[in-house]
C-alpha positions in Angstrom: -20.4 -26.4 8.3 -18.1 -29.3 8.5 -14.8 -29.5 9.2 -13.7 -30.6 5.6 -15.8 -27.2 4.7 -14.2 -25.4 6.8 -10.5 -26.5 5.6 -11.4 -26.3 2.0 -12.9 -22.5 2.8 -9.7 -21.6 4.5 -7.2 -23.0 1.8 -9.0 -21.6 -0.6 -8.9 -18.3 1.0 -5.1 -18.8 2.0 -3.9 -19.9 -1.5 -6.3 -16.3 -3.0 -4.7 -14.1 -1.1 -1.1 -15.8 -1.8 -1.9 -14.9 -5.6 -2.9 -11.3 -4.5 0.3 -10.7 -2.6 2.2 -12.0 -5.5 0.7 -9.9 -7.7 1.2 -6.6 -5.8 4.8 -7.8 -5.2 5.1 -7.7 -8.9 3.6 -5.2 -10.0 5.5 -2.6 -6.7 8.9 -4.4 -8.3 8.1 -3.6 -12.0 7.2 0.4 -10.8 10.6 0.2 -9.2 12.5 -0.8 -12.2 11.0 1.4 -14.5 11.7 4.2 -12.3 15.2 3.1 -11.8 15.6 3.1 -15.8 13.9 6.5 -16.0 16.8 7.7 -13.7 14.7 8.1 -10.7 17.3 9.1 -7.8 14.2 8.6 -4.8 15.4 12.3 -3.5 11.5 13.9 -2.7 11.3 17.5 -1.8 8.1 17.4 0.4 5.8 20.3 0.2 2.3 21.2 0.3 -0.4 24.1 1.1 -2.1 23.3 3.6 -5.9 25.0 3.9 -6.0 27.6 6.3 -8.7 25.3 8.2 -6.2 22.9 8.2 -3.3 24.7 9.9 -6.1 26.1 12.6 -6.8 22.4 13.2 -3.2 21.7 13.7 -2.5 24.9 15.8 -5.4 23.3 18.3 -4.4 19.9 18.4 -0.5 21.3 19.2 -1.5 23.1 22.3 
C-alpha cells in the first residue's frame, strides 16, 4: 500500500465516522427534546427482580 493509499483510507475513514457521530448526536438531541415536550422530568425510580441465581451470584462475589 502506498502512502497516498494509506492517507486516502484514513480520511476516508475519518470523515465516515465524523458522519456517524453526527448522526447519533442528532438523533440523542431529538429524543431529548421530544421528551422534554412530553414533560419528561428525568426523575427514574430504579427497580428490578433480580433471579434468585442472580442474587446467589452476587451474595458470592460480596464475600
Amino acid at each position: 500500500m502506498t502512502p497516498l493509499e494509506a492517507y486516502v483510507i484514513s480520511v476516508a475513514f475519518g470523515t465516515g465516522m465524523k458522519i456517524v457521530y453526527f448522526i447519533i448526536g442528532y438523533l440523542v438531541i431529538r429524543l431529548g427534546h421530544k421528551l422534554l415536550l412530553l414533560g419528561v422530568t428525568g426523575k427514574f425510580t430504579f427497580s428490578a427482580k433480580w433471579s434468585t441465581k442472580f442474587q446467589c451470584a452476587l451474595r458470592l462475589l460480596a464475600r
